[in-house]
C-alpha positions as CSV (number, residue, x, y, z in Angstrom):
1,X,230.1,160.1,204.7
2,X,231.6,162.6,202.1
3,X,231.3,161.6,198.3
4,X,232.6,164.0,195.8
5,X,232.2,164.0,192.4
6,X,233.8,165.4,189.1
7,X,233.0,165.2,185.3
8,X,235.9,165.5,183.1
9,X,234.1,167.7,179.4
10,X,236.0,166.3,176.4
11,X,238.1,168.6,174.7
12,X,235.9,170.0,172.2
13,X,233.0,170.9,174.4
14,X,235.6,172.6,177.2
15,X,237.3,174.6,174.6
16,X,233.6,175.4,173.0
17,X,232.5,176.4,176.9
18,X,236.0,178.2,177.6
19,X,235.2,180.6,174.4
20,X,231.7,181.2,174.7
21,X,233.1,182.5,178.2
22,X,235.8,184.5,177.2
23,X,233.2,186.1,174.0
24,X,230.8,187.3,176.9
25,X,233.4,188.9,179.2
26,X,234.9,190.4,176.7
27,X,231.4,191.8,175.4
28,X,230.8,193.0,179.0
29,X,234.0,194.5,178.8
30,X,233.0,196.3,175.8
31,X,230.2,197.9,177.5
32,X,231.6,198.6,180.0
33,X,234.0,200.7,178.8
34,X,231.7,202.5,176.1
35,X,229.4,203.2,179.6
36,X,232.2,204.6,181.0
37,X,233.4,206.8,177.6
38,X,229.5,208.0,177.6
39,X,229.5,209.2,180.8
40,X,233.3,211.1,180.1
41,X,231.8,212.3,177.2
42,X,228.6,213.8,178.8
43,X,230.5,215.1,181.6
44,X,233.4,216.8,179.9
45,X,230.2,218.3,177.7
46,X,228.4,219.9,180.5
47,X,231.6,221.0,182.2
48,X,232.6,222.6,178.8
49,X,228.9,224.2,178.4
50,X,229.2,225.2,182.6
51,X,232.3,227.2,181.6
52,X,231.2,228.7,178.6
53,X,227.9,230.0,180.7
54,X,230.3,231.5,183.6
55,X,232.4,233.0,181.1
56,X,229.1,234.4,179.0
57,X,228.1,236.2,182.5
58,X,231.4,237.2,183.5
59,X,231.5,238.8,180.1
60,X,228.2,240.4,180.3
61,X,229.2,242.0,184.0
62,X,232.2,243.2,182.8
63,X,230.4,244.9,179.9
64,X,227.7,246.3,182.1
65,X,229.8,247.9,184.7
66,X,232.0,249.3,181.8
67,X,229.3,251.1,180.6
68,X,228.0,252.3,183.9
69,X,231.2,253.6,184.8
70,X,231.0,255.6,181.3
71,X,228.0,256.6,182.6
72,X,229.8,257.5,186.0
73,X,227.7,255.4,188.2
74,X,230.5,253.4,189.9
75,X,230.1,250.8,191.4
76,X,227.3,249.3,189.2
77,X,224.2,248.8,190.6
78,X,223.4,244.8,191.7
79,X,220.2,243.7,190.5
80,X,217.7,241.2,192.7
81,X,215.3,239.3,191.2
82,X,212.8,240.5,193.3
């Protein structure tokens, strides 16, 4: 035997449930996405300062074999951090 049952809210308490609902997905939502611009945010920042570090070495090799081959030590010596 099989009995089903359904309740039928009035009006005023569905529409009440529907929009609490529809408030917390679309506060979910929110944080979701201001997660989600965070983490863009903190990534594009360390690419950006990842870049800027290469380019600060690059820059300081450059400069340091420049003035090694004014000194007419070419190629530069490579230093080891031993």
């Amino acid at each position: 035997l099989y009995f089903s049952m359904t309740v039928i809210l009035p009006e005023g308490p569905l529409k009440q449930r529907q929009e609490e609902e529809n408030q917390a997905r679309a506060k979910a939502d929110a944080e979701a996405k201001a997660k989600a611009e965070a983490e863009a945010k903190a990534k594009a920042k360390a690419e950006a300062e990842a870049k800027a570090k290469a380019e600060a070495e690059a820059k300081a090799k450059a400069e340091r074999e420049a003035l090694f081959a004014r000194a007419g030590v070419v190629p530069a010596p490579t230093y080891t951090p031993e």
